[in-house]
C-alpha positions in Angstrom: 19.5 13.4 -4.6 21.2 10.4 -5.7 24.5 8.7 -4.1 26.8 5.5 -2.9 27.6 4.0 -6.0 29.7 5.3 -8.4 27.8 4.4 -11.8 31.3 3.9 -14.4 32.5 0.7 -11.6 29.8 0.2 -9.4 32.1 0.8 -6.3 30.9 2.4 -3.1 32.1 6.6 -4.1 32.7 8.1 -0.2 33.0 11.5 -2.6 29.6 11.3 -3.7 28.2 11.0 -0.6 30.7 13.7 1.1 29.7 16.0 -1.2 25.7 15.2 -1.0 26.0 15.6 2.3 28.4 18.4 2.8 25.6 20.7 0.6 22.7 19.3 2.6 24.2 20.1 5.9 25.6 23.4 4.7 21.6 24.7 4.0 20.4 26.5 6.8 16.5 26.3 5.5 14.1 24.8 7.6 13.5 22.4 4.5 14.0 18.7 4.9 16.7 17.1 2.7 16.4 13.4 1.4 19.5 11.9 0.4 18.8 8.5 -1.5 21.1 5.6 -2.2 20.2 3.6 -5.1 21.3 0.1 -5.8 22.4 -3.8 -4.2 23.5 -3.4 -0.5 27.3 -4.4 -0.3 29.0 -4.9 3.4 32.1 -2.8 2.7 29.9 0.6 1.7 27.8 -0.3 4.6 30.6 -0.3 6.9 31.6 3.1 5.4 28.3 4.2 6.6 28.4 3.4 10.2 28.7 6.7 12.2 26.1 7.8 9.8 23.1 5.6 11.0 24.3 5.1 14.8 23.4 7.7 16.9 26.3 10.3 16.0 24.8 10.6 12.5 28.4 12.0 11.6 29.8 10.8 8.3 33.8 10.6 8.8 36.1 10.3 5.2 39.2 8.9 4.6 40.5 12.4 5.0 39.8 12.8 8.4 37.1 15.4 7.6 33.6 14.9 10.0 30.4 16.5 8.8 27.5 16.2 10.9 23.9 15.6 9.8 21.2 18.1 10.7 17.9 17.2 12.4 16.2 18.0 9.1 18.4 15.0 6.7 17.2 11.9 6.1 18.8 9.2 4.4 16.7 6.5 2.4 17.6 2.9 0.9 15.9 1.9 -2.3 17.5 -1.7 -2.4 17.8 -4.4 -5.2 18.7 -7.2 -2.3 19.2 -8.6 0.9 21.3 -11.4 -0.4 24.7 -10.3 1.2 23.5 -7.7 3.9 24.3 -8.6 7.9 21.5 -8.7 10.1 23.1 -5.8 11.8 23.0 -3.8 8.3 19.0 -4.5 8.3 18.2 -3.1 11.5 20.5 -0.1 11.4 19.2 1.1 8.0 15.3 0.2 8.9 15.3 -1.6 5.4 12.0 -4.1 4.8 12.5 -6.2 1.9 9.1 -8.3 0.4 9.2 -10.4 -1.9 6.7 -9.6 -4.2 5.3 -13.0 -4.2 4.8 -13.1 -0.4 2.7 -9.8 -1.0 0.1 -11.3 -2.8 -2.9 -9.5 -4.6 -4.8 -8.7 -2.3 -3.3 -5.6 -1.6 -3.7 -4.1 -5.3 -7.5 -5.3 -5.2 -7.7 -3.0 -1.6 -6.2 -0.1 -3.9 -7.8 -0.5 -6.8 -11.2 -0.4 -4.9 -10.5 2.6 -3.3 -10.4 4.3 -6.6 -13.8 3.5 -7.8 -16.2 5.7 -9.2 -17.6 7.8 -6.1 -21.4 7.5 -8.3 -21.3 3.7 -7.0 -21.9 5.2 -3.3 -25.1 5.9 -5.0 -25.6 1.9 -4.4 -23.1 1.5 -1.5 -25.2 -2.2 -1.0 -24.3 -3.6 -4.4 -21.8 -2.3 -6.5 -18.7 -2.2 -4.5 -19.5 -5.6 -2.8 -20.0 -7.0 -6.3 -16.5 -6.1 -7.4 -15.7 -8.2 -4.2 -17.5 -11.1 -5.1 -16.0 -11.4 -8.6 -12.2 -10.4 -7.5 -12.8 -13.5 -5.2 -14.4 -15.7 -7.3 -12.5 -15.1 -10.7 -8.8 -13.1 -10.3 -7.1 -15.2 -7.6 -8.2 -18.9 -8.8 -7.3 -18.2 -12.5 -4.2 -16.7 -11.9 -3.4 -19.8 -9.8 -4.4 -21.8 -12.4 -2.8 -20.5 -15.1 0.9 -20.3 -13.0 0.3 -24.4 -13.1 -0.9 -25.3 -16.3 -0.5 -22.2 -19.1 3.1 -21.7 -19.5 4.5 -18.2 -20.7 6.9 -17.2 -23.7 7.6 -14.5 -21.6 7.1 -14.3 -18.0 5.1 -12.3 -16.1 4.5 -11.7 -12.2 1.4 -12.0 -10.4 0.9 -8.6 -9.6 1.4 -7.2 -12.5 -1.2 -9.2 -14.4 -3.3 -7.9 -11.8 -2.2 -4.2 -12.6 -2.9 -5.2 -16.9 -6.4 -6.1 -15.8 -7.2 -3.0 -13.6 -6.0 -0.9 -16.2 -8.4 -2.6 -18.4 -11.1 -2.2 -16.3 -10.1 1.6 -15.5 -11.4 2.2 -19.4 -14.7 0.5 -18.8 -15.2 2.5 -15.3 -14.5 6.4 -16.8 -18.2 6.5 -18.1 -19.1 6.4 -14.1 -17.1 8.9 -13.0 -18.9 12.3 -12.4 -17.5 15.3 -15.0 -18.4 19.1 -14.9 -21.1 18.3 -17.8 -22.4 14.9 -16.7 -23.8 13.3 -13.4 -24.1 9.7 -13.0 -27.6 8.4 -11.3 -28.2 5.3 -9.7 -30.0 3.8 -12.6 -27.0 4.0 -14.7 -25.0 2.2 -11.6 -27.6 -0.2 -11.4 -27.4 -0.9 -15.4 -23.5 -1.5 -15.0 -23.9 -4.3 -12.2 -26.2 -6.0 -14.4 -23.4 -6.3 -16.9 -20.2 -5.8 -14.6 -19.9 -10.2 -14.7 -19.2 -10.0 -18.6 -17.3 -7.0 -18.7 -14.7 -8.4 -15.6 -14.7 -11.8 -17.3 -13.5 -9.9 -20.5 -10.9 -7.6 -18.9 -9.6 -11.1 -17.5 -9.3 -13.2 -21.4 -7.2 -9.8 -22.4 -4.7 -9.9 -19.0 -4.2 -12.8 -17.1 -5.2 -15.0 -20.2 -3.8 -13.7 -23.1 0.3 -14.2 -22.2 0.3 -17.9 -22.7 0.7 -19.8 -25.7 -2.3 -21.1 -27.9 -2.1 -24.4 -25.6 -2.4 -22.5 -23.1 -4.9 -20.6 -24.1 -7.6 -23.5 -24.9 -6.5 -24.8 -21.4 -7.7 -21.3 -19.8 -10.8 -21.3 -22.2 -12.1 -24.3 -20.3 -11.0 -23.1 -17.0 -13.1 -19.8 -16.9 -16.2 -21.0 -18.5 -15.9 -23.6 -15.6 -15.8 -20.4 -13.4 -18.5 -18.8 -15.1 -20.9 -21.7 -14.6 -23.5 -23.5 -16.4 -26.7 -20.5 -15.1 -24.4 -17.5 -16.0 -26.7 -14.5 -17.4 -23.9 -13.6 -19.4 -22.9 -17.0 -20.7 -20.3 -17.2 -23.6 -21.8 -19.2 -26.7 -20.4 -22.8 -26.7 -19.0 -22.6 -30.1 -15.2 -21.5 -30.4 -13.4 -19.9 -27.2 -13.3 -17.3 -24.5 -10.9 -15.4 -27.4 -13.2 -15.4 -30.4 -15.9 -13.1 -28.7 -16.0 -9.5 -27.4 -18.7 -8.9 -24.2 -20.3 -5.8 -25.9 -21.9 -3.0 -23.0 -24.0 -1.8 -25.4 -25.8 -5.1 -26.3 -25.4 -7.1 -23.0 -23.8 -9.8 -24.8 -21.2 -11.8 -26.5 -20.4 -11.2 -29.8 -18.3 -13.0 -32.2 -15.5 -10.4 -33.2 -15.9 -10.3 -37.1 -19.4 -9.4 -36.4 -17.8 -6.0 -34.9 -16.8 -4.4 -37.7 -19.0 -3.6 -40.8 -18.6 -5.6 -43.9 -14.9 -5.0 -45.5 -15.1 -4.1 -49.2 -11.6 -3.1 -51.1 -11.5 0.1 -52.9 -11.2 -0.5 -55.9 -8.4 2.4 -56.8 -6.2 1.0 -53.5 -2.9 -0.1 -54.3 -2.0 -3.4 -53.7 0.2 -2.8 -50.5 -2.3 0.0 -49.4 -5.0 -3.1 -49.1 -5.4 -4.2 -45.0 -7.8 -7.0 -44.7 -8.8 -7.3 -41.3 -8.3 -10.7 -39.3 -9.3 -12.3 -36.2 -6.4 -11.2 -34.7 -6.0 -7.3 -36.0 -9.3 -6.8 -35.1 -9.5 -8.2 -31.3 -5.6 -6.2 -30.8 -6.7 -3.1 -32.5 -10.1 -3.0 -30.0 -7.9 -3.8 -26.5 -5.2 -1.2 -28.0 -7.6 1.5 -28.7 -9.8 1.4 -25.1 -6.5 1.5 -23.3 -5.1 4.3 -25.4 -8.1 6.3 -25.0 -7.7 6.5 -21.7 -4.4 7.5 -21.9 -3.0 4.3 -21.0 0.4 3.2 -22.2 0.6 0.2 -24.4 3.6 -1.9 -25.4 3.2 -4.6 -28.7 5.3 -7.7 -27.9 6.1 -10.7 -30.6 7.9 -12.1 -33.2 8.3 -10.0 -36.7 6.1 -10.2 -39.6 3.0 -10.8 -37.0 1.3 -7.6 -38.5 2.0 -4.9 -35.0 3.5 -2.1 -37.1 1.0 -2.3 -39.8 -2.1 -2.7 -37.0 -1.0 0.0 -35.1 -0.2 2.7 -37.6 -3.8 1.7 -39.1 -5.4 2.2 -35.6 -3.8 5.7 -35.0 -4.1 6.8 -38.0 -6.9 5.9 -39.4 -9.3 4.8 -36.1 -8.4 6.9 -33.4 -10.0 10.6 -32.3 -8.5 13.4 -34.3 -6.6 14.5 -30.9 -4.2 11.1 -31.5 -1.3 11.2 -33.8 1.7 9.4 -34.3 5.3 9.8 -34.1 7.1 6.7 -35.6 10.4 6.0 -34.4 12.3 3.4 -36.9 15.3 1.0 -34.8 17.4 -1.3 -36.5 18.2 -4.4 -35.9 
């Protein structure tokens, strides 16, 4: 349950709450009740709340009326800020604000591990610890990087450029994850280490690298073949950048992305606005599009208009996805 603020002025409502709490504390079940107040702490609901959170836990109105909590009510905070609470206000309500810079990423690589495939405790030795090593060696020095020197047309936070590039790598781990008709053996672990390099360096180029503009971009091209290294088995080709190539799994290498697809030919009974002739760009947004939305992740399609998203992406579902995909286009107006 929901309470404090009254949504039409944003004023502290003591009705709201009365009435949460008055039906909580009526219930005689020996079910726990969580009453949540949503929204930026202010003093002069706070003060409103102050027999509530000492030790009476009674909340008195303006009407006199006194209803006491039970044993089995709990009250919770979801906060926007600490700008204007007390000290006082803090410790009474328990509330721990973090700023999501001074959490850092270290804490969503931790998670994120946990969730592996439980096949790579078929090589306990290697393939956790390699995730390790590249997290280490690749995620936390390019983000770094890039916050200095690749500037954003929209910004982002650190954390969730992290979560873009886990989700990313989510798709590439489902093959590994034991099914009903399919177990995974150690050789098919042992064939994804010896390919896991290319495929985190590509999740990376498609999260942490692809929100900054094309200056950007050739700046983070130098910077992660620089990580990569001169000996890497999986070594991009010097020509173009880190965004011209796709690492295939099947191959064990980079390819060019027009080399992807087969040859395009044009039909010859098409009409002329039926004709789609796939770029650089379609192709390499159609690929990332399609993994994550076969894996039910959710995508959303940023930029300016006339970029080609609408026409890409009703070509990809309709035409390139499974048969258990469709589409239900929603038209807004500017």
């Amino acid at each position: 349950m929901y309470g404090g603020l009254d949504p039409a002025t944003n004023e502290w409502n003591d009705g709201i709450a009365a009435i949460l709490v008055a039906e909580a504390s009526k219930d005689e079940s020996p079910d726990k009740h969580w009453i949540m107040f949503d929204g930026p702490v202010d003093a002069l609901w706070i003060e409103s709340m102050n027999t509530v959170l000492d030790d009476n836990k009674k909340l008195c109105l303006n009407s006199g009326a006194i209803i006491n909590l039970t044993p089995r009510m709990t009250m919770m905070f979801e906060v926007e800020d600490l700008a204007v609470a007390s000290p006082a206000t803090v410790s009474r309500c328990g509330m721990i604000y973090m700023e999501p810079g001074a959490l850092g990423i270290q804490p969503l690589i931790k998670s994120w591990m946990m969730k592996l495939p439980s096949s790579f405790k078929l090589r306990p030795k290697t393939a956790a610890p390699l995730f390790e090593k590249l997290f280490a060696h690749y995620l936390e020095p390019i983000i770094n990087y890039t916050r200095k020197n690749c500037p954003e047309p929209v910004m982002t936070v650190d954390n969730n450029l992290c979560n873009s590039m886990f989700r990313l790598l989510d798709c590439f781990m489902m093959p590994y994850f034991d099914t009903e008709l399919k177990k995974v053996t150690a050789d098919e672990v042992e064939d994804l280490e010896q390919m896991l390099e290319g495929i985190f360096v590509f999740c990376l180029v498609w999260s942490v690298g692809c929100t900054t503009t094309p200056e950007g971009r050739s700046k983070f091209n130098i910077k992660i073949r620089d990580l990569m290294g001169k000996d890497n088995k999986y070594k991009m080709p010097n020509q173009g950048s880190c965004y011209d190539y796709k690492f295939s799994t099947e191959k064990k290498e980079w390819i060019y992305w027009t080399d992807t697809i087969s040859e395009f030919t044009i039909d010859s009974k098409a009409q002329y606005n039926e004709i789609i002739v796939p770029t650089f760009d379609s192709i390499r947004m159609k690929f990332v599009k399609g993994t994550l939305l076969k894996q039910k992740k959710h995508v959303l399609s940023p930029g300016p208009t006339g970029t080609g998203k609408t026409v890409n992406i009703s070509n990809l579902i309709n035409l390139e996805m499974p048969e258990e995909f469709s589409s239900v286009p929603l038209t807004f107006s500017a």
